[in-house]
N, C-alpha and C positions, 0 to 999 in steps of 0.2 A: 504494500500500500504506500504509495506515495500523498504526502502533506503539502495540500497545494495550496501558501497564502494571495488572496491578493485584494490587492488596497482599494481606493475610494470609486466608486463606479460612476453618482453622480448621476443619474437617469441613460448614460451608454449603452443602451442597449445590443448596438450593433457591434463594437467594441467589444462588450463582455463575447458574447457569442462569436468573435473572431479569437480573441484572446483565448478564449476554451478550446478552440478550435487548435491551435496555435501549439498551444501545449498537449496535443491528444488526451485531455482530458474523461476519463474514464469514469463513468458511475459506479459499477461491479468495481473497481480497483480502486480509484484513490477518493481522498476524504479534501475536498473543498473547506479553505475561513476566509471567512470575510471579513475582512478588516469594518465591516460599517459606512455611512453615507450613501445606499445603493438610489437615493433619491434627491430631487432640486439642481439643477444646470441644465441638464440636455434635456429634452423632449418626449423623451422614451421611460421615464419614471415609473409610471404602470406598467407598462412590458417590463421593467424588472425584475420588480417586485414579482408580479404573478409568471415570471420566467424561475425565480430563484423556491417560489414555493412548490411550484410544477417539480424540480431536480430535489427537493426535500422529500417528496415525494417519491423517485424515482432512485436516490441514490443507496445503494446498499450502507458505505460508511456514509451517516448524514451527514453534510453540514453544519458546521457553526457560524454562526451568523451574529456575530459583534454588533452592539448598538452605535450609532454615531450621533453623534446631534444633530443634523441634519431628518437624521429618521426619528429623535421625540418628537418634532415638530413636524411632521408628517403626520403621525401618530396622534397627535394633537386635531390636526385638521381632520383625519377620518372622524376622531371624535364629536366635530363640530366646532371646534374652538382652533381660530389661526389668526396671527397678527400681522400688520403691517411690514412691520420688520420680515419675516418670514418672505413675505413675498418680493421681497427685496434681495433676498439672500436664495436666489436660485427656487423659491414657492412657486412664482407664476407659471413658470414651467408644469411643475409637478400638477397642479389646480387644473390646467389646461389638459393635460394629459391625463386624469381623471376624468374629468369632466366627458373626454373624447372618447375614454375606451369602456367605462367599470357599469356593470348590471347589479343588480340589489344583492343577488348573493356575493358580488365580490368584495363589498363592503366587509363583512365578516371575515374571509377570508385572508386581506389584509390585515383585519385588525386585529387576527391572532397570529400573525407574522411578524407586526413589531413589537405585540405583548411579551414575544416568546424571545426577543432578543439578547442575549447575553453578555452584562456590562463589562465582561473579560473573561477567557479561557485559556488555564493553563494546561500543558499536556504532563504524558507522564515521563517525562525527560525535563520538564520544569524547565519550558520555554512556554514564554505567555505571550499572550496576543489582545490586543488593547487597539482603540481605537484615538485615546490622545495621551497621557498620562496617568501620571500615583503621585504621590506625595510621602505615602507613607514608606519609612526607611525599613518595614518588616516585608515589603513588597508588596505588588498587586494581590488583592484577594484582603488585604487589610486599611484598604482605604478609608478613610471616616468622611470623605465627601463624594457620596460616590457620584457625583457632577465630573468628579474629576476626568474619571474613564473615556466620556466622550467631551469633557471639555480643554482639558488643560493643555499647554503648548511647551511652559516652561521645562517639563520633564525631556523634550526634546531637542531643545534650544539646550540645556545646561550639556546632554551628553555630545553636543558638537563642539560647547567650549573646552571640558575637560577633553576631548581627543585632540583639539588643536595643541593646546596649552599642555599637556599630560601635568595639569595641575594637581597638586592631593586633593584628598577630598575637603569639599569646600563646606564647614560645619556637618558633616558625615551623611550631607544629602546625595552623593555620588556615590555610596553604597545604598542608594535604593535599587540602581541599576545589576550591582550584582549581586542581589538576592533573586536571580532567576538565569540561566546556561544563555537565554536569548530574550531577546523581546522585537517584537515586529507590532508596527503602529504606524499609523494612518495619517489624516487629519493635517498636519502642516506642510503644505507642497511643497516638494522638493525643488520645483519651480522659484520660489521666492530665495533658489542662491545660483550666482552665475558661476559658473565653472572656473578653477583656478589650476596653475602647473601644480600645487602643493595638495590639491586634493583627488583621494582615490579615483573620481571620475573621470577626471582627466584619462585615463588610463583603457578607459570603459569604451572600446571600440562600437559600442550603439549610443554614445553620449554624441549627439550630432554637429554639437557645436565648441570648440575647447575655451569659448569667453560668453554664452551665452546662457541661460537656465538649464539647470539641470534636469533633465528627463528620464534617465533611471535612477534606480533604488540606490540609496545613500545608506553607509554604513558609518556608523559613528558607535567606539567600543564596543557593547554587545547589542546595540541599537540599532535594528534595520526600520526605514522609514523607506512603505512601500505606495505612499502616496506621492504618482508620480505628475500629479498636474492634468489628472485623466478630465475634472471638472471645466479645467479653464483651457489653454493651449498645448496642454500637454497630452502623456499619456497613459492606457490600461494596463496596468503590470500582476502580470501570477508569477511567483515564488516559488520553486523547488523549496521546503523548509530544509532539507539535510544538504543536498548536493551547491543549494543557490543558483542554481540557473534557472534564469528567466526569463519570461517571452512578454513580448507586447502585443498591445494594438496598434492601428495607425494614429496617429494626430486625431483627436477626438473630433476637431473643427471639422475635418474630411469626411466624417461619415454625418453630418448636420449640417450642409453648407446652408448658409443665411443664419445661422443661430448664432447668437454668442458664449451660448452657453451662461454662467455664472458671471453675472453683472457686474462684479463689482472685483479690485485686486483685493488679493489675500496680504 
């Protein structure tokens, strides 16, 4: 069985389904996580979602299916209840795309797809899978905010300073990171740093440009950060979890031309 993670989907419908494709992704054999956000940017929101419940269905090892913030607030609107903000932040999409495809029973069927999401999952090798951060120094799984899971950034941001710097631990918050073999997380696009000679990517013969955003998976200490910019101009990336090889999609913009996707920079 192979452990196939992969990051922020973002309503890519076409993408995800190239990207599984990509990696011969196998129901009977390997076990799918999702890092969370499979909704708000692209168009195809609803085909996600009832694409990812269809293979929940269908897959021998199920799926894990990580919360993202992106998906309370979806979760929130099937409930009836969504905000301005929300639709600011990649909702109108999502609203649209409801609106366009879902019949009464699908209602239901969503709404026990993100009840059932899981604010983190560790395996039995004690590599975890989050979709933004922890705080807590005993590790994930002892969070006391559990907002954190799908909100926080800082957890991701700190393990890029301490691998530049190989600082000590800064007040012993950098041993929150190794109270676990790996951690793979979502949520801060890897887009928001442009490639430099001194960093791993540089190196990363499908990094397409060696002074411009970064578009694959960033490794920082035992930190993989597989949100590669799929939401905005970036792309869909699935994770070997032992081996690390991994496959993409194309440029998200190429399978939705006229959309923007996620309106706003991260």
């Amino acid at each position: 069985m192979r452990k196939l993670v992969i990051g922020d989907i973002h309503g890519n419908c076409k993408g995800l389904l190239d990207v599984l494709d990509a990696c011969a992704y196998d129901k009977e054999y390997d076990q799918l996580i999702c890092l969370g956000d499979y909704v708000d940017g692209w168009s195809e929101s609803f085909e996600v979602v009832d694409f990812l419940i269809d293979l929940e269905g269908q897959a021998i090892h199920k799926p894990i299916f990580i919360r993202g913030n992106h998906d309370v607030w979806c979760e929130e609107f099937l409930n009836g209840q969504h905000s301005r903000h929300w639709l600011t932040q990649g909702g109108a999409a999502t609203l649209e795309s409801y609106l366009r495809n879902q019949k009464d029973d699908d209602v239901d069927r969503h709404r026990k797809f993100f009840r059932g999401l899981h604010d983190y999952y560790i395996d039995d090798e004690n590599r975890a899978f989050i979709h933004g951060g922890f705080t807590s120094r005993k590790g994930v799984g002892h969070e006391p905010y559990r907002t954190n899971y799908y909100w926080d950034r800082d957890f991701w941001n700190l393990a890029t300073i301490l691998h530049r710097t190989k600082d000590k631990p800064i007040n012993g918050h950098a041993n929150r990171n190794e109270r676990h073999k790996e951690i793979f997380l979502g949520h801060t696009a890897t887009t928001g740093w442009n490639c430099k000679p001194h960093y791993p990517e540089y190196n990363d013969p499908n990094q397409p440009t060696k002074n411009g955003p970064i578009t694959v998976p960033m490794n920082r200490l035992n930190v993989w950060n597989l949100d590669t910019g799929g939401g905005w101009g970036g792309k869909l990336t699935v994770m070997d979890v032992d081996s690390k090889q991994y496959w993409q999609a194309d440029y998200s913009k190429n399978y939705y031309p006229g959309e923007n996707g996620h309106t706003y920079k991260q």
